[in-house]
MDAnalysis code that builds the backbone (N, CA, C; Angstrom):
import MDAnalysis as mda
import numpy as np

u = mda.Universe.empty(609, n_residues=203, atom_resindex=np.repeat(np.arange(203), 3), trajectory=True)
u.add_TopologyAttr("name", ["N", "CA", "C"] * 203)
u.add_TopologyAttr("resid", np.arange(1, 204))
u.add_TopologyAttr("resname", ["UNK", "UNK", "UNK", "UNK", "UNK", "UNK", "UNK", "UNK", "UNK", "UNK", "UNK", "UNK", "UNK", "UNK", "UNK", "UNK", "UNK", "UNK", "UNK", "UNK", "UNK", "UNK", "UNK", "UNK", "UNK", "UNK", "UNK", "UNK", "UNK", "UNK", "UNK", "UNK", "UNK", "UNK", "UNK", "UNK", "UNK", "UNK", "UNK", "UNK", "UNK", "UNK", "UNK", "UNK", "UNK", "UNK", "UNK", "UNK", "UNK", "UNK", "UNK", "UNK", "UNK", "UNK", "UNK", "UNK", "UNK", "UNK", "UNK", "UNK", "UNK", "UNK", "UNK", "UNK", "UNK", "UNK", "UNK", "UNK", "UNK", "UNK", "UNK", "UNK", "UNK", "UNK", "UNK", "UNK", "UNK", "UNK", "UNK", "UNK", "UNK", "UNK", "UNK", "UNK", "UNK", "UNK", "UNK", "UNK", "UNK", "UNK", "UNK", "UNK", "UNK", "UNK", "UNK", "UNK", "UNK", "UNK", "UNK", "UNK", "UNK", "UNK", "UNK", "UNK", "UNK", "UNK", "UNK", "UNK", "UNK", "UNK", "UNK", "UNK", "UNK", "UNK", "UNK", "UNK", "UNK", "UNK", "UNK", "UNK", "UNK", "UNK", "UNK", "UNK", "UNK", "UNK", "UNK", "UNK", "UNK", "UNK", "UNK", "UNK", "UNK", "UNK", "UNK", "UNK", "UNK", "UNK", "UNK", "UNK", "UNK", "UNK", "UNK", "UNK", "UNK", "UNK", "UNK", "UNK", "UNK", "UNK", "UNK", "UNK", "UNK", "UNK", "UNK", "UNK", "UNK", "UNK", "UNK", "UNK", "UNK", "UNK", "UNK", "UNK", "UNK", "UNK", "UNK", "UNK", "UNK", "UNK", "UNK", "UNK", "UNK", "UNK", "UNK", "UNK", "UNK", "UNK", "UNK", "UNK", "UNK", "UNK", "UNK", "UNK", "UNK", "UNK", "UNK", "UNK", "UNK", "UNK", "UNK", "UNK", "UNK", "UNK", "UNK", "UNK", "UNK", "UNK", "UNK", "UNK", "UNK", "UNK", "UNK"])
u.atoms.positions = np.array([
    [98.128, 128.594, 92.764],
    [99.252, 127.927, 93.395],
    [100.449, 127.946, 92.451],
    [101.748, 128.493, 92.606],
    [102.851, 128.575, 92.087],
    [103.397, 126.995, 92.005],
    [104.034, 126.667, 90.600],
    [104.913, 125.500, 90.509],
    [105.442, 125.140, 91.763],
    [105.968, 126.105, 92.326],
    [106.984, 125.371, 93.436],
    [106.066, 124.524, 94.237],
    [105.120, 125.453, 94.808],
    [104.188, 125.231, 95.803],
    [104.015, 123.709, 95.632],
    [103.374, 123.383, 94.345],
    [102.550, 122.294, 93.552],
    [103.592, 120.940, 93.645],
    [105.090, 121.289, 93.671],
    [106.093, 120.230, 93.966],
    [106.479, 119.654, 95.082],
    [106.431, 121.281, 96.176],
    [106.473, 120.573, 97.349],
    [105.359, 119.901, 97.840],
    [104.013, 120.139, 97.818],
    [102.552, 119.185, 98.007],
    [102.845, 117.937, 97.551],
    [103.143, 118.076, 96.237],
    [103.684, 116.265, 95.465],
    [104.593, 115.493, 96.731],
    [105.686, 116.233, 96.713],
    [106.901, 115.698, 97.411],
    [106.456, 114.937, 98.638],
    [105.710, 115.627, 99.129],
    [105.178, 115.796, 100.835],
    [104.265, 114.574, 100.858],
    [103.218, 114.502, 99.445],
    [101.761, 113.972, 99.360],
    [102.558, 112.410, 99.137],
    [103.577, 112.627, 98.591],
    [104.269, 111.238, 97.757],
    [104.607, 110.305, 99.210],
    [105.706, 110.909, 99.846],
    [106.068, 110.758, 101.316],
    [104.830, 110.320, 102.408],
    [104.030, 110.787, 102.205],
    [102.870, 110.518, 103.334],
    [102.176, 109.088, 102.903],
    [102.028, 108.791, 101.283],
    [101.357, 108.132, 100.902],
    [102.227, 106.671, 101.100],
    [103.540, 106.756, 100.372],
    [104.062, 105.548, 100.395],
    [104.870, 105.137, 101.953],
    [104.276, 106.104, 103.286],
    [104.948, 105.488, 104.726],
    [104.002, 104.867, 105.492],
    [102.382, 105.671, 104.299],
    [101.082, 104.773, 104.715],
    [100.873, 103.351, 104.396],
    [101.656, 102.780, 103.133],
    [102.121, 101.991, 102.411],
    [102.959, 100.693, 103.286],
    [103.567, 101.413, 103.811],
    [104.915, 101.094, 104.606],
    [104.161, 100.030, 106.046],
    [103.987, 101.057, 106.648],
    [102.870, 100.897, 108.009],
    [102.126, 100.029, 108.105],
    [101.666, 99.602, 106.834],
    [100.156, 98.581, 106.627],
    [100.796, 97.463, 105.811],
    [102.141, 97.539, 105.546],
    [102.759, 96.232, 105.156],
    [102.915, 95.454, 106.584],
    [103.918, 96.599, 107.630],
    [104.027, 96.323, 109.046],
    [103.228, 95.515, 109.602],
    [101.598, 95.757, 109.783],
    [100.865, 95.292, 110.648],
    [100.361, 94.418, 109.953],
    [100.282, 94.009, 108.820],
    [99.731, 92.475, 107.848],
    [99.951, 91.331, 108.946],
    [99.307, 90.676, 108.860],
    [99.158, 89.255, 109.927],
    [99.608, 88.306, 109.236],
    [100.481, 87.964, 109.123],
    [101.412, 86.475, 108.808],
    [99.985, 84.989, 108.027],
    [100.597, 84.704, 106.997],
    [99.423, 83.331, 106.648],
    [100.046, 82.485, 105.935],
    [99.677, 81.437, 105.761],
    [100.080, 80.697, 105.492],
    [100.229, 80.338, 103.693],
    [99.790, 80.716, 103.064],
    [99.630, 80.899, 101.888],
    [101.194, 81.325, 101.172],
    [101.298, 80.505, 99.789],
    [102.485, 81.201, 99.229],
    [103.056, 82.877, 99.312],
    [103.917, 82.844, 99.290],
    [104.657, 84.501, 99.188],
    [104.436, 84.740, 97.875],
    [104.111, 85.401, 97.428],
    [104.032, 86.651, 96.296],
    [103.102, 87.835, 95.872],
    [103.317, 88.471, 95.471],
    [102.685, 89.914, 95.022],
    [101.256, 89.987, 95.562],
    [100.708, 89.238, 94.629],
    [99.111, 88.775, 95.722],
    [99.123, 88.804, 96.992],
    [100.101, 87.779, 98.024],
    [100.157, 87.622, 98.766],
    [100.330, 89.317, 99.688],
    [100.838, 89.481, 99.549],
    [101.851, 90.668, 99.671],
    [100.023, 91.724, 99.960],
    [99.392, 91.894, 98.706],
    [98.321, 92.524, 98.428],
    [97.325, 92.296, 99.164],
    [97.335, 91.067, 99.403],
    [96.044, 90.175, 100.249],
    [96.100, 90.702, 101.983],
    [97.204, 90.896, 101.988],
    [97.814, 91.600, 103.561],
    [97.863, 92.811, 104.091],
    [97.946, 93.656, 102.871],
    [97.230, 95.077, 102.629],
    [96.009, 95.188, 103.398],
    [95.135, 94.319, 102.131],
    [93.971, 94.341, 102.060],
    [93.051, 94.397, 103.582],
    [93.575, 93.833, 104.646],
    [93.565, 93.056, 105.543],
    [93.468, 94.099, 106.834],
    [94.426, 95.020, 106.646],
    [94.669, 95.946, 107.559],
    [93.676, 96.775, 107.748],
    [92.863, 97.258, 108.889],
    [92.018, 98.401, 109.292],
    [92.775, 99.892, 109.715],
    [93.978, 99.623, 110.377],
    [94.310, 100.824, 110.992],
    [95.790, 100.651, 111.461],
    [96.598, 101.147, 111.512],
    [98.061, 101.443, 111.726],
    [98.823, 102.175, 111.698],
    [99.462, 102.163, 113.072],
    [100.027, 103.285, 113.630],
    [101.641, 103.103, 113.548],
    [102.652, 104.124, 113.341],
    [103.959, 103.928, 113.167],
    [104.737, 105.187, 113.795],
    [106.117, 104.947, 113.891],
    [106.860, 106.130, 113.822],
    [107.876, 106.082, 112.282],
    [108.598, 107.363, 111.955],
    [109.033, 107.410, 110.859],
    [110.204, 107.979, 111.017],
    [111.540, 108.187, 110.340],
    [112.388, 108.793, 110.311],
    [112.692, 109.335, 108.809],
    [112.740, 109.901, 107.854],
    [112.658, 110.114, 106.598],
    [113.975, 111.074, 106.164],
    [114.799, 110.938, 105.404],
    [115.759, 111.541, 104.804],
    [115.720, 111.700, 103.153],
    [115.571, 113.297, 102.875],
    [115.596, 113.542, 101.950],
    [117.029, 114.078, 100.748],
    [116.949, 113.657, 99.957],
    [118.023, 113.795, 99.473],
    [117.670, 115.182, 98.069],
    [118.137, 116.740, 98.436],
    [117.370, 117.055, 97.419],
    [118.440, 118.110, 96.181],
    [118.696, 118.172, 95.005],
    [119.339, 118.267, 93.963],
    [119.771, 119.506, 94.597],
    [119.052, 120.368, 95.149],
    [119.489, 121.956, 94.920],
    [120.340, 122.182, 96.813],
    [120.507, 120.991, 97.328],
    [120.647, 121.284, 98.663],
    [122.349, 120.398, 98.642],
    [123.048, 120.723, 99.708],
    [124.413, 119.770, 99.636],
    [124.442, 118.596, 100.701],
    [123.700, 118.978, 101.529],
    [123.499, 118.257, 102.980],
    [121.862, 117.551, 102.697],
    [121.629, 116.310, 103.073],
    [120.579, 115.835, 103.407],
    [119.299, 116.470, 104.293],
    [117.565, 116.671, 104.428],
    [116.819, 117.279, 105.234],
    [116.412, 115.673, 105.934],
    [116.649, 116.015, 107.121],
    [116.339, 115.034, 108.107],
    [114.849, 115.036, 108.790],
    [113.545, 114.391, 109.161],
    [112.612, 114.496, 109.430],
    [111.830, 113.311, 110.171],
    [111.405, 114.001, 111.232],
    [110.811, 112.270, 111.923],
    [109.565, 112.949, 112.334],
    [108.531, 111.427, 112.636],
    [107.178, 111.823, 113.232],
    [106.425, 110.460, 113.078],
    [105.041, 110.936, 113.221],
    [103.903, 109.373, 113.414],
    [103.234, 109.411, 112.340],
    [102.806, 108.489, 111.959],
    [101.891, 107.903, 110.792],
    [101.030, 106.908, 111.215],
    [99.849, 107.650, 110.385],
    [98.624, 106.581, 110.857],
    [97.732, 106.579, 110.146],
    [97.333, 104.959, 110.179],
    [96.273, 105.019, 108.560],
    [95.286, 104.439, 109.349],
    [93.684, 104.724, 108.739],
    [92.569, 104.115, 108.886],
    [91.925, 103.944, 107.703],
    [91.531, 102.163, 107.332],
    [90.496, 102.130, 106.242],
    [89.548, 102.768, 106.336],
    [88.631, 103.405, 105.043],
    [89.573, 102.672, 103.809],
    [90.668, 103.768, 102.539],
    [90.912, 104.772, 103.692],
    [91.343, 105.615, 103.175],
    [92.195, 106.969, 103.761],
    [92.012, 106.831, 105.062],
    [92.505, 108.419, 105.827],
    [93.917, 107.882, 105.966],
    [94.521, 109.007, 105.786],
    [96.120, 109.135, 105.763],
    [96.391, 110.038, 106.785],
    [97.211, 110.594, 107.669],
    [98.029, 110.961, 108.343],
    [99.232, 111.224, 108.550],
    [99.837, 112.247, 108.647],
    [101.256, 112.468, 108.832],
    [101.380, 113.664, 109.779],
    [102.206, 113.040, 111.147],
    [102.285, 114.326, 111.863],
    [103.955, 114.534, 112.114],
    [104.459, 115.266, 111.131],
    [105.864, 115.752, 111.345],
    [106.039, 116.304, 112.898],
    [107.273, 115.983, 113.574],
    [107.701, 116.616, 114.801],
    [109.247, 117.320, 114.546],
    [109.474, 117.069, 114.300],
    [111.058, 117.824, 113.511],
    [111.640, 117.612, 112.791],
    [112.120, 118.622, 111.504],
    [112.675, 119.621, 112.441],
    [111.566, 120.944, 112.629],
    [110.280, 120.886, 112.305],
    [109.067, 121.565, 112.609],
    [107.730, 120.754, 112.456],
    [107.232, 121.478, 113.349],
    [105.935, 120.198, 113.559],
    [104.838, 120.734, 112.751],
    [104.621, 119.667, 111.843],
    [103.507, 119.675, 110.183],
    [102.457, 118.503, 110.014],
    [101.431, 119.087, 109.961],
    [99.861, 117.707, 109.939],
    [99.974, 117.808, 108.106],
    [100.072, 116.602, 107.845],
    [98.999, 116.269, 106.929],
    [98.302, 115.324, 106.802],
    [97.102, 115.538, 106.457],
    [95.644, 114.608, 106.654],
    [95.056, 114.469, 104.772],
    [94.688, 113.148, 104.695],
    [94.590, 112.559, 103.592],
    [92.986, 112.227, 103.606],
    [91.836, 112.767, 103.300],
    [90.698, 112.073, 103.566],
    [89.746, 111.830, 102.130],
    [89.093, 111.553, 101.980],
    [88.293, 110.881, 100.736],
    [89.211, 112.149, 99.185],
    [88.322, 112.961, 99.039],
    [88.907, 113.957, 98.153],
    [89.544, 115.526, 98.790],
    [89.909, 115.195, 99.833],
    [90.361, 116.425, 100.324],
    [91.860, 116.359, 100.891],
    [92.814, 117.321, 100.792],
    [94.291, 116.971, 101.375],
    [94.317, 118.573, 102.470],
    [94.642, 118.240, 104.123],
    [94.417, 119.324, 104.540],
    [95.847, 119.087, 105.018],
    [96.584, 120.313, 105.064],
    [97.972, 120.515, 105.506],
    [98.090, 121.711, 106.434],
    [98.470, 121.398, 107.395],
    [98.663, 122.806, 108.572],
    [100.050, 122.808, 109.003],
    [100.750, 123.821, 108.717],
    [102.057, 124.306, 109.665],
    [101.759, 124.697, 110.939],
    [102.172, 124.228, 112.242],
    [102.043, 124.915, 113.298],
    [102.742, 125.876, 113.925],
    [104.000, 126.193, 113.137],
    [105.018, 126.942, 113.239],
    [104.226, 128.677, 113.226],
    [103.768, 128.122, 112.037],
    [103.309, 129.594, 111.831],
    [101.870, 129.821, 111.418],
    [100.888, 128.773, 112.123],
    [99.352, 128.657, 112.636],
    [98.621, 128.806, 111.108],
    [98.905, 128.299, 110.139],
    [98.478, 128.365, 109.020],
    [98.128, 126.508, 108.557],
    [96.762, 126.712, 107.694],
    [95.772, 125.625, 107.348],
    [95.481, 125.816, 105.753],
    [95.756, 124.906, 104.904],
    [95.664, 125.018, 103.630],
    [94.823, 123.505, 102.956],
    [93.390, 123.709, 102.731],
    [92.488, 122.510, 102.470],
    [92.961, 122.174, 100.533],
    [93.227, 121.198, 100.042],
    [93.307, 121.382, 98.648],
    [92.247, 119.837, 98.340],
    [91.433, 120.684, 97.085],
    [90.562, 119.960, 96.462],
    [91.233, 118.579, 95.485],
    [91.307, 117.402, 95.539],
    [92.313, 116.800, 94.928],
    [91.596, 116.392, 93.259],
    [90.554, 116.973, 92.716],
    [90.217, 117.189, 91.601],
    [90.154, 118.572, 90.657],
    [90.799, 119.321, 91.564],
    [91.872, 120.235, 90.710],
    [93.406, 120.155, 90.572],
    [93.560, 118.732, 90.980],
    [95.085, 118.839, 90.817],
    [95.017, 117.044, 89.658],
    [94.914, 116.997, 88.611],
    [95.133, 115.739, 88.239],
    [95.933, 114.274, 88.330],
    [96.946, 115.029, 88.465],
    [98.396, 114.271, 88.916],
    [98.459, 113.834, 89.938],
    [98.124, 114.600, 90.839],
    [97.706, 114.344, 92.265],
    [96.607, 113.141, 92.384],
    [95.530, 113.552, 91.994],
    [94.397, 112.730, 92.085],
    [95.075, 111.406, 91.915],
    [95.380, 111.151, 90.659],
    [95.782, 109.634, 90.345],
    [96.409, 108.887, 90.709],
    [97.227, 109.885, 91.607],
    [98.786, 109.201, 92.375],
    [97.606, 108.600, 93.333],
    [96.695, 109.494, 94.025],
    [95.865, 109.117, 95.178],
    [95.292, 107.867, 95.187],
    [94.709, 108.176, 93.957],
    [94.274, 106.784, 93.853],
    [94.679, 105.476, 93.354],
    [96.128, 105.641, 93.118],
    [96.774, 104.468, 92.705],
    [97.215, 103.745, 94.443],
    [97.406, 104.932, 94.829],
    [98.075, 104.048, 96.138],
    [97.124, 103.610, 97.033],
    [95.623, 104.185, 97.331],
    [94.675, 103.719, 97.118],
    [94.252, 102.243, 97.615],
    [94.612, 102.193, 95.934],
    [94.306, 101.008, 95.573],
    [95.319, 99.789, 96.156],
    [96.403, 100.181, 96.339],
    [97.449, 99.428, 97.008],
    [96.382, 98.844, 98.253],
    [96.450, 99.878, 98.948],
    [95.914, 100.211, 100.947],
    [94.789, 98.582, 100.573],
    [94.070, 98.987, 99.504],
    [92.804, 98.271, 99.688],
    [93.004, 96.929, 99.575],
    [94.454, 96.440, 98.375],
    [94.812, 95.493, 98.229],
    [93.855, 94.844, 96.693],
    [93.418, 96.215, 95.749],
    [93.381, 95.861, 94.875],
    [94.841, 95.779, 93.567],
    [95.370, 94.605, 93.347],
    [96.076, 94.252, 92.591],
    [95.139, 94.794, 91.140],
    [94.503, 94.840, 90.680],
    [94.270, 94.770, 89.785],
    [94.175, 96.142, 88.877],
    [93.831, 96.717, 90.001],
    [93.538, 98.705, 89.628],
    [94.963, 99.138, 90.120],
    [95.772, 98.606, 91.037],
    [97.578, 98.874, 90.940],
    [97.935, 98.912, 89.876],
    [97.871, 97.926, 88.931],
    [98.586, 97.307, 87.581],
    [97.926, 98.457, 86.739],
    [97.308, 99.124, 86.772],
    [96.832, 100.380, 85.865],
    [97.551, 101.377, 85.761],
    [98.051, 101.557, 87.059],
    [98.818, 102.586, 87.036],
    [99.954, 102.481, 87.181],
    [100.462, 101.297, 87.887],
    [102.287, 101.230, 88.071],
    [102.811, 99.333, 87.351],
    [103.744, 99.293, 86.808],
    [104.149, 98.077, 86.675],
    [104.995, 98.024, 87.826],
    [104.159, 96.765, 88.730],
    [104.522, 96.728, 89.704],
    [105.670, 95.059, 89.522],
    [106.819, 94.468, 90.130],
    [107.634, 93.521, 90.470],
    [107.981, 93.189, 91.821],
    [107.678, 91.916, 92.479],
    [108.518, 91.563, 93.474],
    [109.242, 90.402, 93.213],
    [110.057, 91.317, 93.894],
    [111.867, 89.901, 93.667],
    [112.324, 89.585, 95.434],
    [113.361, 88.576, 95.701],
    [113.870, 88.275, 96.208],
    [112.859, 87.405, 97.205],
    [113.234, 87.237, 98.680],
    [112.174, 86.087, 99.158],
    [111.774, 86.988, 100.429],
    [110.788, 85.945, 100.576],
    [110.069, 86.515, 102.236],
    [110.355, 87.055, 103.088],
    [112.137, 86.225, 103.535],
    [112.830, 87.256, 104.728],
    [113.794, 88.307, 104.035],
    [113.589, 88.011, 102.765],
    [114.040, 89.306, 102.333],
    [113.721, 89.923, 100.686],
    [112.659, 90.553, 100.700],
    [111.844, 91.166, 99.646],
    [112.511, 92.636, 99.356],
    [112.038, 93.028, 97.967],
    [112.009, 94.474, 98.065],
    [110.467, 94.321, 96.318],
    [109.968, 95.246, 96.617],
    [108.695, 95.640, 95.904],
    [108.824, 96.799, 95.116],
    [108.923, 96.398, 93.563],
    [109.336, 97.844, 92.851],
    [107.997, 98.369, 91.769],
    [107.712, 99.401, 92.094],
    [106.526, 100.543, 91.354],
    [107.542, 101.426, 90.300],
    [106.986, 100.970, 89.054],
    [107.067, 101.930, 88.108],
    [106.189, 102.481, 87.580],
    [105.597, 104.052, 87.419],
    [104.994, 104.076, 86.732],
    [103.866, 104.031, 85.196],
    [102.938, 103.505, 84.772],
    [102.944, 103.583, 83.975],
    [102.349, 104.529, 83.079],
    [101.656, 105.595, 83.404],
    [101.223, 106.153, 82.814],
    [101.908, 107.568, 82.848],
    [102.062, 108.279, 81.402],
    [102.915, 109.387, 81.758],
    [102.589, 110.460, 82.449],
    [101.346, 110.793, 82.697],
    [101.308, 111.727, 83.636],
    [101.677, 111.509, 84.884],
    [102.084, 109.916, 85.353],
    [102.537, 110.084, 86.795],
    [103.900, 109.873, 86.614],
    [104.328, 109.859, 85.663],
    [105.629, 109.681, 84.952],
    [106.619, 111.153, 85.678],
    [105.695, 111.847, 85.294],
    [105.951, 112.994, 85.797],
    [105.984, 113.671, 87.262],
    [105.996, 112.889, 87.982],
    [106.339, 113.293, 89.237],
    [106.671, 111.958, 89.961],
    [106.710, 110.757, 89.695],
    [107.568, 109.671, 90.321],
    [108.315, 108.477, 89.001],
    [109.585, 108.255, 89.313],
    [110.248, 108.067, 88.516],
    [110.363, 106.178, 88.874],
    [110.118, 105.997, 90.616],
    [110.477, 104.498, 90.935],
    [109.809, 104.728, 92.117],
    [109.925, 103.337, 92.791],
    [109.629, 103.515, 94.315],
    [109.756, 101.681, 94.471],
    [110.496, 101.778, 95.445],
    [110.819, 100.865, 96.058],
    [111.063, 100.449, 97.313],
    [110.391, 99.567, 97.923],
    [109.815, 99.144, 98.956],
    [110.327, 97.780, 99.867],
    [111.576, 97.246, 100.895],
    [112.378, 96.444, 101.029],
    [111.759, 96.387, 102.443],
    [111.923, 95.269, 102.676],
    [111.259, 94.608, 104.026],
    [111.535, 93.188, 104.198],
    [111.560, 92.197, 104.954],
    [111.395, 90.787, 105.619],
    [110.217, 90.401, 106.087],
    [109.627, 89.556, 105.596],
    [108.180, 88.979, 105.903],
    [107.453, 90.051, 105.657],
    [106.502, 90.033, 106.892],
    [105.616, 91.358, 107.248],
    [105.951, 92.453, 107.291],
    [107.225, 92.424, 107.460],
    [107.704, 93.930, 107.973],
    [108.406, 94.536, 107.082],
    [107.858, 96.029, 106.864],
    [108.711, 96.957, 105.941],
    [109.622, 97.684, 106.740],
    [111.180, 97.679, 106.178],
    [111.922, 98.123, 106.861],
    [112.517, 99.845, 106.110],
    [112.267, 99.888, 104.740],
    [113.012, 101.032, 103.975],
    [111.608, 101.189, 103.119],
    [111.776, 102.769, 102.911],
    [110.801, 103.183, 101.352],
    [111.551, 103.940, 100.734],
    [111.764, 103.914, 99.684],
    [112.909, 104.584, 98.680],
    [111.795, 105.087, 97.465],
    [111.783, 106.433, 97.461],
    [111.033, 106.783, 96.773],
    [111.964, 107.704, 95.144],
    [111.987, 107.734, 94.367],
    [112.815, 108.589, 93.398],
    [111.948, 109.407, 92.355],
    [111.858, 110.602, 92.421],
    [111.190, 111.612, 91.947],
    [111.975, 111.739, 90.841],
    [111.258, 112.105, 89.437],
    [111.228, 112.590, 88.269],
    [112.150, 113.525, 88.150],
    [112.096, 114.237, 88.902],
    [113.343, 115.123, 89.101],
    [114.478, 115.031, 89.247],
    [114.753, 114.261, 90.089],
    [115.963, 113.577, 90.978],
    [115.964, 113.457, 91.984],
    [115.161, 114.156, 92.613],
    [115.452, 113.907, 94.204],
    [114.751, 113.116, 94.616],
    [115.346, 112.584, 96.189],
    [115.197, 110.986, 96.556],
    [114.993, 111.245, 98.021],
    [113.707, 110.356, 98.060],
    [114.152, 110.150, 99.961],
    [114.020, 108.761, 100.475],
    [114.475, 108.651, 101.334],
    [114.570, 107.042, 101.783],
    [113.921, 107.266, 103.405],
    [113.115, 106.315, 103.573],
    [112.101, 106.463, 104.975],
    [112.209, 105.397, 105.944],
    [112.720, 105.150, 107.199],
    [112.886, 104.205, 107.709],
    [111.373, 103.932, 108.955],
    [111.042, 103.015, 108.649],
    [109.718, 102.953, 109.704],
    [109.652, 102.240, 110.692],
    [109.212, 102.559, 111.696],
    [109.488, 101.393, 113.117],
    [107.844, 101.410, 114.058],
    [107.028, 100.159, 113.535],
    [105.886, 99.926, 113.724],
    [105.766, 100.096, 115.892],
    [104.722, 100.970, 115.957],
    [104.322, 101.071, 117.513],
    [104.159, 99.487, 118.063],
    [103.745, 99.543, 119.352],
    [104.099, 97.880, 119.825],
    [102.484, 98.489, 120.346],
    [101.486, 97.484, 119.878],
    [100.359, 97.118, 120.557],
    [99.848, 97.449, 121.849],
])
């Protein structure tokens, strides 16, 4: 697999992971318990399955104009990811225990990648993971995580800490009211940035 290849998978894998993120903040069930980080985690934790739509704008160094992209997202504990791009071409990617399968339908092509030949990868996987599950504790391993501001209006910031993920995410930040995530702002090592707007399906 060529560098490039290996950036756009990141880019793509990064995007899929933190709108799965997003989605399962969405459907958290309201409690009564103080607001904070825990809290926040405990609500994660909580979620079985959730379904969304997405709108995603990428912002990327070598381009002058923004790439615009919408589609559905859908997570099932305690681990399958989903992303089905609809335009501006329609793209699966599927997230399952150790396997990442990506299909273009444009041009009928299927590419399975082992996620223990990719290291970087792996760890990202399993940091966010660990989010989905609503372990706080295996989060803090990998990202110094902060939440500021209040309930009806939060934002949740991931830094990484370890340098190998240093290397392919630089921040990520996560802004929402109560339950609901409204923005994912992700900022790559590189520079380039995308910001994801999510709008949870109605029951």
């Amino acid at each position: 697999m060529t560098s490039g290849s290996s950036h756009l998978i990141r880019h793509r894998l990064v995007a899929l992971l933190l709108a799965a993120t997003g989605i399962c903040s969405a459907a958290a069930a309201e409690t009564e318990a103080a607001w904070g980080i825990e809290q926040l985690m405990q609500n994660l934790g909580q979620v079985k399955s959730a379904r969304g739509k997405f709108v995603e704008r990428k912002y990327l160094a070598m381009l002058n104009a923004p790439l615009d992209s919408s589609g559905t997202l859908v997570y099932t504990a305690p681990g399958r990811l989903e992303k089905y791009t609809l335009l501006p071409k329609p793209e699966t990617l599927v997230l399952e225990q150790d396997k990442l399968a990506i299909e273009y339908k444009d041009r009928n092509q299927r590419r399975t990648l082992a996620l223990q030949d990719y290291p970087v990868i792996w760890a990202f996987v399993e940091s966010i993971r660990s989010t989905l599950a609503g372990d706080l504790q295996t989060l803090n391993r990998f990202y110094r995580a902060s939440l500021e501001g209040s309930e009806d209006k939060w934002r949740l910031s991931l830094k990484p800490a370890e340098p190998t993920m240093q290397t392919v995410v630089k921040e990520i930040h996560i802004g929402g009211s109560r339950n609901r995530v409204r923005t994912i702002e992700i900022i790559e090592a590189e520079g380039d940035r995308s910001v994801m707007t999510i709008t949870e399906d109605a029951p």
